[in-house]
N, C-alpha and C positions, 0 to 999 in steps of 0.2 A: 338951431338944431336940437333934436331931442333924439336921447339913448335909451334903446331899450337891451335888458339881458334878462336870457332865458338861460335858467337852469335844467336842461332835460337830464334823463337816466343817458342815454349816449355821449352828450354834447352841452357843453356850454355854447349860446347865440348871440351874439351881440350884435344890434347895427342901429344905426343915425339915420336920422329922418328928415327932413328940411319941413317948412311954414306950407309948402304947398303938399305935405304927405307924399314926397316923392323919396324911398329910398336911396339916400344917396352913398351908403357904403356897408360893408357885413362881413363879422369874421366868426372862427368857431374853434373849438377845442374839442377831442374827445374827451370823455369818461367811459371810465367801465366799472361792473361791478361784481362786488365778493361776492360768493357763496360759498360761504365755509362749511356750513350744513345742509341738508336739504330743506326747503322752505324758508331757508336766509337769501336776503337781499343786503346788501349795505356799502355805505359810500364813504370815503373820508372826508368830510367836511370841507379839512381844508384843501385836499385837491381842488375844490369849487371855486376857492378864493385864487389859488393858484390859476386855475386855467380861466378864473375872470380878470386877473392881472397878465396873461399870458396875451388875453383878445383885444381888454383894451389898449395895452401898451402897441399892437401892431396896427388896430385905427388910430391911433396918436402918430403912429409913424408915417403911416401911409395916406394918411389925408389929413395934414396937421390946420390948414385953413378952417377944416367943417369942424377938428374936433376942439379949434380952441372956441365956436361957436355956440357948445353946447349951453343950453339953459335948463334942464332939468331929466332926472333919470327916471327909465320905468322900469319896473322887476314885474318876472312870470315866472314860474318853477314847477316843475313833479309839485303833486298834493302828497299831504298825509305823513309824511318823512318826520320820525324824531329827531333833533340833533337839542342836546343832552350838556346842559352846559352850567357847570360848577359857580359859586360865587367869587371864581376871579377873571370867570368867561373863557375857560379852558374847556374843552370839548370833551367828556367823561366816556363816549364809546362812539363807535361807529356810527353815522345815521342808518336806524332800520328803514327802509324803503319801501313805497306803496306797493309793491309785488312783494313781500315779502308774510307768508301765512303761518309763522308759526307761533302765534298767538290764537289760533284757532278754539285751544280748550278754553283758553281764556273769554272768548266770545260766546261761549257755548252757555260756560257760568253764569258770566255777567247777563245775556238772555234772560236768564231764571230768573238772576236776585235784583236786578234792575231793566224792569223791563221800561222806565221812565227816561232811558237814555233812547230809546226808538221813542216816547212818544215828542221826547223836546227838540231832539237834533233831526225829527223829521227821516231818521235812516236807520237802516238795518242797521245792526252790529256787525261788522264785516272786520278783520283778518287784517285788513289794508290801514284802516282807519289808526290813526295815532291814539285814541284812550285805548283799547286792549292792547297796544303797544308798551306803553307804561306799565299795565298790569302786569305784563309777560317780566320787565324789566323790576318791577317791585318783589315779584315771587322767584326769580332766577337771578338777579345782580341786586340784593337789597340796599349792597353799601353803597353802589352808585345810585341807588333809588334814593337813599339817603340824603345823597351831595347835592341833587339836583337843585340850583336855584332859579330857571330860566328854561321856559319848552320852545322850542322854535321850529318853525316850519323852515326848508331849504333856504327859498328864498328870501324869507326873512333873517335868515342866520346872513346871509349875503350882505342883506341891509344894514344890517349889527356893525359887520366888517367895514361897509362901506362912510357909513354916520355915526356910529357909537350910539346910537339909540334902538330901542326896543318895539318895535311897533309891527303889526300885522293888519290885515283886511278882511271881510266878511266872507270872498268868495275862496279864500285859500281856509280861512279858519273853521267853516261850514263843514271842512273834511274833515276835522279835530275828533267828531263828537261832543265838542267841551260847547260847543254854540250853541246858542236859542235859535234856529236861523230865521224863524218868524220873524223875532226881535233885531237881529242882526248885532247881537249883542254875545257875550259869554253869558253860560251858564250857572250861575255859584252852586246851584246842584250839581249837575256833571261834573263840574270841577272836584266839588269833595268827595265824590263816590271816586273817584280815583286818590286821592289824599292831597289836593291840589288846592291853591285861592291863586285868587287874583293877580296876587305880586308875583305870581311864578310866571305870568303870562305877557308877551306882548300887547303893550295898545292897541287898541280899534282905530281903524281910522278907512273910511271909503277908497277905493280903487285910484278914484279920479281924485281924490284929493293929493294934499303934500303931508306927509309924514316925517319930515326932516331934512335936516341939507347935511349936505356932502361937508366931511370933516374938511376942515379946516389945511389940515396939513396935508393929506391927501391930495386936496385942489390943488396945493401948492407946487406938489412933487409932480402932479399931471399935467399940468399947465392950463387950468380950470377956473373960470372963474369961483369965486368963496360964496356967491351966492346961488351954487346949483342949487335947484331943490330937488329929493329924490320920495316920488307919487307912490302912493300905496300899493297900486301895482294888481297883481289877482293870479291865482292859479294858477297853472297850464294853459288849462279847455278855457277859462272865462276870458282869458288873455288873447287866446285863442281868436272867441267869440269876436273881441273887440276887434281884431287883427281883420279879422273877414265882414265885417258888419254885421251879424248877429247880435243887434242890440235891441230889437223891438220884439212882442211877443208873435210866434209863431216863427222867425227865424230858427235857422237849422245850419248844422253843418256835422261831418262826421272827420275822425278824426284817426287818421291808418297810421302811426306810430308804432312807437312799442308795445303799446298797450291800442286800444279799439273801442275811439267812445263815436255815440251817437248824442248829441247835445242840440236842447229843444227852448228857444227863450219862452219863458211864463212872466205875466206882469203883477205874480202874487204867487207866497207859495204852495205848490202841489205836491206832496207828500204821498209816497205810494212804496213803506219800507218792505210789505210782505213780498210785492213781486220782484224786491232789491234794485228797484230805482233809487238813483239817486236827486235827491230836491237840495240843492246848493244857492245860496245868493251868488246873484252875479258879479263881475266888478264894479258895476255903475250901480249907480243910488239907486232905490225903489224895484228891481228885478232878481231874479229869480230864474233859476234854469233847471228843468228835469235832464239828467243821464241815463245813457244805459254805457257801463265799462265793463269789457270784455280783457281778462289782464298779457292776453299776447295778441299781436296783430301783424306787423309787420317783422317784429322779431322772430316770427314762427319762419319764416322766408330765410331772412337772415341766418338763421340756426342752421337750416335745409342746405343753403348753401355753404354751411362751414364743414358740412359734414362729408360732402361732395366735392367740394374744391372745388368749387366753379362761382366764378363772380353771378352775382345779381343781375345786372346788365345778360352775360351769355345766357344765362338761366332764361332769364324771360325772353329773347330772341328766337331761343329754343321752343318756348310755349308758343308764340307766335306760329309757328310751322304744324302746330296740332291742328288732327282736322274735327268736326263735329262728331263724325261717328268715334275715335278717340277718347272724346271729351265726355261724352255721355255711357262711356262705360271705364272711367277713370277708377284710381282708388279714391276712397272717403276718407277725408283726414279731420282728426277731433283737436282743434288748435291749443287743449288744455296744457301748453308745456309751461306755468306755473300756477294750476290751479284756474280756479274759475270765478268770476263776482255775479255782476249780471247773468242769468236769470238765477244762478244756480247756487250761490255762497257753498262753491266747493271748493276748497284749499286741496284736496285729495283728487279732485279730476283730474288726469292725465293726457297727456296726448298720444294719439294712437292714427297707423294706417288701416284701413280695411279693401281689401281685396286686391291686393298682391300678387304678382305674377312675375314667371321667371323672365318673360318679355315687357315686363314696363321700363319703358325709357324713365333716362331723369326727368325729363320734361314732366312728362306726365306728373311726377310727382311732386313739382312746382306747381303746377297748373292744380294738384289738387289740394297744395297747402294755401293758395289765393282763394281757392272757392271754400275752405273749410272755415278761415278768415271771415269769407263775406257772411255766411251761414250763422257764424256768432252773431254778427251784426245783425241778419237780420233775427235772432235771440232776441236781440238787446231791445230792436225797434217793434216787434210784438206786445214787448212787456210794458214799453210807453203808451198802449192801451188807447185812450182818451186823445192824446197828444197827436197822434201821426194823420189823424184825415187833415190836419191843417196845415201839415208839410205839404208844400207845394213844388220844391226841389231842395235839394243839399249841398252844402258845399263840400269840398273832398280837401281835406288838406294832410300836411304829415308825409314822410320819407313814401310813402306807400302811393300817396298821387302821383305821384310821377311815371307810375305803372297804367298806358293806355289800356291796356288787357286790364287789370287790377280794377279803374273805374267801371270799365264798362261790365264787368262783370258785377259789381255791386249794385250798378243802375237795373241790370237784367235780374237781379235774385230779391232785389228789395222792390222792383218793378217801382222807380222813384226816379226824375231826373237826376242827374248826378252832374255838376259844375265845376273846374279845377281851377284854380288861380297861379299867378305866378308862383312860383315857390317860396318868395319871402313872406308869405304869408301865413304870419307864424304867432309864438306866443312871443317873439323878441318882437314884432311888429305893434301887437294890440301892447305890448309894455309901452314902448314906445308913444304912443298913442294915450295912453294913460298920464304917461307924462306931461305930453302937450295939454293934457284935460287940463292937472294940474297946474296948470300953467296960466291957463285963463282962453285956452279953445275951446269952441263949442264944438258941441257932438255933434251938428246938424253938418258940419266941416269936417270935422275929424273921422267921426266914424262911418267913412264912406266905405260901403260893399268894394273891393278890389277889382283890376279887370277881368274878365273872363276869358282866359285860356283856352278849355276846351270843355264842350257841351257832348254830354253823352244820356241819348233817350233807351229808353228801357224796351228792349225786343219783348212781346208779348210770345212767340215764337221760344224762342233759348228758355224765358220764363216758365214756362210749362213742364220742360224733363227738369229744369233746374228744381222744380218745384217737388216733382219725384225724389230728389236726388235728396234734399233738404229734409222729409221725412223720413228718408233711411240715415241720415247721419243724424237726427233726432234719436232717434229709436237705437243706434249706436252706441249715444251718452246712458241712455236707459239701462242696457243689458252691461254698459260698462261699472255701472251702480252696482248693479245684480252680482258680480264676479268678483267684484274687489276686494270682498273679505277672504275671497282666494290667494292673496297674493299675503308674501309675509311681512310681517312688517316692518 
């Protein structure tokens, strides 16, 4: 058996895989998160360890056969998360989180004074990223900048918990800024423009490799064998990629979560920070993946219905009953409810309805926070430029597949097939999967494409007013640029 766990922004994932890649069990936890200010994001840390000793303790319970079978762990997590950890490994502040823009002026500087951090880490300076996160932290909490003896990524803080050792991977640490990601190495330049070396950093070590075993006493308390070993592991999206078989160049998949990525594998890196793509290594050796992230997606829906009191599920039953003529004169919705990456590195973009009426049903206005959703996306897959004549279909994964209306509307505005998978297919899956690499599986086994669920083709039809509809909420973000210095600050 092999475990993977996913640290998302809603939810901790965990689930056990067997030798034939056949999920054989899965649990989850929520999270939620602070926002004590506006443009704050942040997690407690150890909430993470909690709700990952919450998941696995109830597969230890519930399937005690497969779990005392395990032989080695994967990790996936949210990218770009500081967590801030003193020299006796006590956590010195909240982890700031990859939505989280209020290091914005700090990006703005660093631009100026170092603009060698876009030419080595291959990306724009972006808000999200963990080095102007420190920056913000160095100029606003100097004494805990001070303390610092250890930067960790989510996931990696997990692994800490999990091994007592310090280690990270090329596709989660690519979102640092602090990497070469050519090299697939650390930077010791980006490193000291933040005031940073080496020893403050987790180890390198490949996705698919082993990066440590499970502590000792740990295994003991779990009923584990002592010689798990726990795999490098990879991002979210890279985790992601493995989960669905996105491991050769020109695989694709997109990703309707909290956040809205389109992810394209490259077998070399393609670097393109002006139009704020992102060029990340992947978690397997020798690859490399262009992004485009959009930083709300699914949570734009979620929000919709918190405000309306109506479940997700009624909400979209309702959309279902919309007719065409309806649809094409909906309101336009700007899904910026924290800012924006892809195409735009705007931390100040807002979300907004346009054309309102005292007869719009709620529907409607579900129906126009999925299409303003898909409209990001297709933001995002514009700016991939190069990359998309050799998409040839996508996979759809993330809380947001599960939306028949949702896919097929993304198939019709991005005019792209669209593919959905079971639902376990996820970043606790490709963890999982990573493990097993580690372990001594071959990828030619392991990383098989999932089955397919459901196939949605692109109406050339609905494509056309969508295509209307696309340049008026274009030209929406535009005049919303134009107005802003109207509003106070």
């Amino acid at each position: 058996m092999y475990l993977g766990i996913d640290i998302g922004t809603s939810e901790l994932k965990a689930l056990m895989i067997d030798t034939q890649g056949e999920i054989v069990a899965s649990q989850h936890a929520t999270l939620s998160v602070q926002r004590p200010h506006p443009h704050w994001a942040e997690q407690d840390p150890e909430r993470w360890w909690q709700a990952c000793s919450e998941v696995l303790a109830a597969l230890r319970h519930q399937f005690p056969q497969a779990w005392a079978e395990i032989r080695a762990i994967g990790l996936s997590g949210q990218m770009h998360g500081a967590v801030l950890l003193d020299d006796a490994g006590k956590v010195l502040r909240p982890c700031i989180l990859w939505n989280d823009t209020r290091s914005a002026p700090q990006c703005e500087r660093l631009q100026t004074s170092h603009p060698r951090i876009t030419d080595i880490s291959g990306n724009m300076i972006m808000p999200g990223f963990t080095l102007p996160k420190l920056h913000w932290v160095a100029e606003h909490e100097p004494d805990i900048f001070s303390r610092i003896d250890k930067v960790l990524l989510p996931k990696d803080y997990l692994r800490w918990r999990l091994t007592g050792h310090f280690f990270s991977e090329p596709s989660d640490a690519a979102g640092t800024l602090w990497l070469d990601v050519a090299r697939r190495d650390w930077s010791d330049e980006l490193l000291a423009i933040s005031g940073l070396t080496r020893d403050r950093m987790p180890e390198l070590v490949e996705g698919s490799a082993i990066s440590a075993r499970l502590d000792p006493t740990l295994a003991s308390e779990w009923g584990l064998p002592a010689a798990v070993t726990v795999a490098g592991g990879g991002g979210d999206n890279a985790a992601s990629a493995v989960g669905v078989g996105a491991v050769n160049p020109g695989d694709a998949f997109i990703s309707l979560g909290t956040s809205g990525v389109i992810f394209v594998v490259n077998d070399r890196l393609q670097a393109d920070p002006e139009r704020g793509v992102h060029a990340f290594c992947h978690a397997l050796p020798g690859r490399w993946h262009q992004m485009s992230v959009m930083l709300s997606a699914a949570s734009c829906l979620r929000w919709l219905c918190n405000l309306l009191s109506v479940s997700e599920s009624q909400l979209m039953e309702e959309m279902a009953q919309l007719s065409e003529a309806q649809l094409r004169s909906a309101p336009v919705f700007l899904p910026y409810l924290s800012g924006e990456r892809t195409p735009h590195n705007d931390p100040d973009a807002a979300g907004s309805f346009f054309n309102l009426r005292h007869e719009t049903p709620r529907a409607l206005l579900g129906y126009a926070v999925a299409e303003g959703v898909a409209f990001g996306l297709a933001d995002g897959l514009k700016v991939l430029g190069d990359t998309t004549p050799r998409i040839q279909q996508c996979s759809l994964t993330g809380g947001g597949a599960r939306s028949t209306l949702w896919a097929q509307l993304i198939a019709d505005v991005l005019q792209l097939p669209i593919v959905t998978h079971p639902a376990s297919a996820s970043g606790a899956l490709g963890a999982a999967r990573l493990a097993w690499l580690a372990d001594g599986g071959a990828e030619h086994e392991v990383c098989l494409k999932p089955p397919v669920q459901a196939r949605y083709q692109p109406d050339e039809t609905r494509g056309a007013w969508l295509q209307q509809r696309l340049r008026l909420f274009r030209e929406l973000y535009i005049q919303q640029q134009q107005v802003r210095s109207l509003l106070p600050v």
